[in-house]
N, C-alpha and C positions, 0 to 999 in steps of 0.2 A: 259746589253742592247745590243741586235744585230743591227749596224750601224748607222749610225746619223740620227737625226728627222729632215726631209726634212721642209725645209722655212715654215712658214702658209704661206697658199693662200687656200682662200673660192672664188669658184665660182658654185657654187650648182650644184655640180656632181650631185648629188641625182637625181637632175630633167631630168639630160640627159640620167643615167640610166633606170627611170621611161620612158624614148623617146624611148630607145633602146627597151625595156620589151616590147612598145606597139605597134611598129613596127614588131617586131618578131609575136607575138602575133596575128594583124589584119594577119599578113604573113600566117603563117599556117589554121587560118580559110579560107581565099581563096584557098589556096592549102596544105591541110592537110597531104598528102605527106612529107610534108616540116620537119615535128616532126621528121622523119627518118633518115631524111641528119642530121638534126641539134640538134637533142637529143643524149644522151650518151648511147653507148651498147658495149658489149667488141664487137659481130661481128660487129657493125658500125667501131671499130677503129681495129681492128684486121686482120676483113675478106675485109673489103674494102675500109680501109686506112683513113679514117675520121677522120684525126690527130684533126682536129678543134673543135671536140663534146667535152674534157672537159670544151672549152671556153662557148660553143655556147650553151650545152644545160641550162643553166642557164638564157636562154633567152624566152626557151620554157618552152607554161605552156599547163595541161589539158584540160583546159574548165575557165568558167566565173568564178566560183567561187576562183579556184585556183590563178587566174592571178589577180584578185582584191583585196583578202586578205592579197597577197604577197606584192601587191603596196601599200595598204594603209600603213601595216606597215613598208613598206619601207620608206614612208614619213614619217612618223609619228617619230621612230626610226630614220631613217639615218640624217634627217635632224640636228637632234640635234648632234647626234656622231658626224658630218662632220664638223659641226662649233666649236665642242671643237678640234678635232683634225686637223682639215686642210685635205682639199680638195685630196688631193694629199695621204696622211697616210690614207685617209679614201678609197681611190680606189683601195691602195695597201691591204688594210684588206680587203676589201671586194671581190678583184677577186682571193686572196691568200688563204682565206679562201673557198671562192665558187667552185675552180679549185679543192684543194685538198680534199674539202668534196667530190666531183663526183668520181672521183679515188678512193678515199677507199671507198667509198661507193659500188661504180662497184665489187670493188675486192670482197669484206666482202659478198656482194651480189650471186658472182660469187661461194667462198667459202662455201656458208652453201647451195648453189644447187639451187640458184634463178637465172634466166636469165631476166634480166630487163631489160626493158627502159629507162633512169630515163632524166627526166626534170622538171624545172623549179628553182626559186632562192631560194626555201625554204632551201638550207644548210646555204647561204649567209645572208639569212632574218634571221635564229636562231643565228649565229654569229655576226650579228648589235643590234639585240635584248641583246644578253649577255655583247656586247660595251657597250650599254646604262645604263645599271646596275653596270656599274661599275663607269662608266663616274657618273654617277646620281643616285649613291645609297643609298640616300633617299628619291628618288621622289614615288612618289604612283600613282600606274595607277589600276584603274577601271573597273573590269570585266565586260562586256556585259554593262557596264556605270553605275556600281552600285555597288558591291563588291570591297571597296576599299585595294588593295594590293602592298607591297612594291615591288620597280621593282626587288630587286633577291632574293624575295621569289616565284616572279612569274616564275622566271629563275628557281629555283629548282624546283616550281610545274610541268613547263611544260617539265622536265628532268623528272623526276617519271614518267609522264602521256605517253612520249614517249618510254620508257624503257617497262613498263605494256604494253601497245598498243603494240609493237615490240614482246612481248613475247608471249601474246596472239591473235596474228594476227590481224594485219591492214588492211587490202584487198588491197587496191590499194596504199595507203596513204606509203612512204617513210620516214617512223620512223626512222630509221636507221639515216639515213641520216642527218636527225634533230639533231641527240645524236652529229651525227659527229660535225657538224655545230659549237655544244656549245662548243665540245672539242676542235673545232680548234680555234675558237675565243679564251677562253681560255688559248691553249699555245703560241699564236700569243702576248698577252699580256704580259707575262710573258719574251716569249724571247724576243720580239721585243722593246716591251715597259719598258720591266723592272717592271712592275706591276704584283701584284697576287693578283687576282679577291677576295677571300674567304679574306685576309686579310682586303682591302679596305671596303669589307661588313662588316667584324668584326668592326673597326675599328668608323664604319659609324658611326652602330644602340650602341654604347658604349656612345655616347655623351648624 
């Protein structure tokens, strides 16, 4: 385990996240400009010093759909993580993950000859999503409210579907990114926590 497990304390980060997301959010619908300052691009941090875009574009989203999908399962997901793990181990996953998914994502991006934009928390929403599966790896959640599946089968469906997607082109949608998300939640567990997700699964569905 890398460094001590800070005190519990719950006080529903979750919900101040979700405040920051829709602040940012209504922000760039009046001045859509704003995606530019505050999204990630190597020239945003490169050409014109925008140190603040790995933070910040995790705060910008697309349009309605993107920034709603992202929040519900941010509720839905974080809340639960935040209360097994404390407020404070849950802000450090989640901006430790979201900061380094955007960087390698930028780079990987950069690398195979794509010049992107990229915004919004979907690296950090795929890394609370794979917390929850490990945290609660035998809860079952509900496709579309009806197909009932275990939370890290749905963790490995939605790692396939993103890999396939990524390979046979996404259009807009940052696949990549997503893959990143899981891997980084993943070794954040492992080194930080001392936990390896595949065992805890193993382990779970064994009983």
């Amino acid at each position: 385990m890398l460094g001590k497990p800070f005190r519990y304390r719950f006080f529903y980060a979750t919900f101040y996240l979700l405040a920051a997301n829709a602040l940012v959010f209504f922000a760039t619908l009046v001045s859509p400009v704003l995606k530019y300052y505050l999204g990630m691009s190597l020239g945003g941090i490169l050409g014109y010093h925008f140190w603040w875009q790995p933070l910040t574009y995790m705060f910008v989203h697309s349009g309605w759909s993107h920034f709603i999908f992202n929040m519900l399962a941010l509720v839905m997901f974080g809340l639960a993580v935040e209360r097994t793990i404390g407020s404070l181990e849950f802000l450090v996953y989640y901006f430790v993950c979201g900061i380094l998914d955007g960087i390698i994502s930028l780079l990987l991006y950069f690398f195979s000859g794509t010049n992107t934009l990229l915004v919004g928390a979907s690296g950090a929403i795929y890394a609370v999503l794979l917390a929850f599966a490990v945290l609660y790896p035998r809860s079952i959640l509900r496709i579309w409210g009806i197909v009932p599946v275990p939370a890290p089968l749905l963790v490995i469906l939605y790692a396939v579907i993103e890999l396939v997607s990524h390979f046979a082109g996404g259009g807009s949608v940052a696949h990549l990114a997503h893959l990143v998300g899981f891997a980084l939640g993943w070794l954040y567990f492992v080194i930080r926590m001392g936990v390896h997700p595949a065992r805890v699964w193993r382990d779970a569905w064994r009983r």
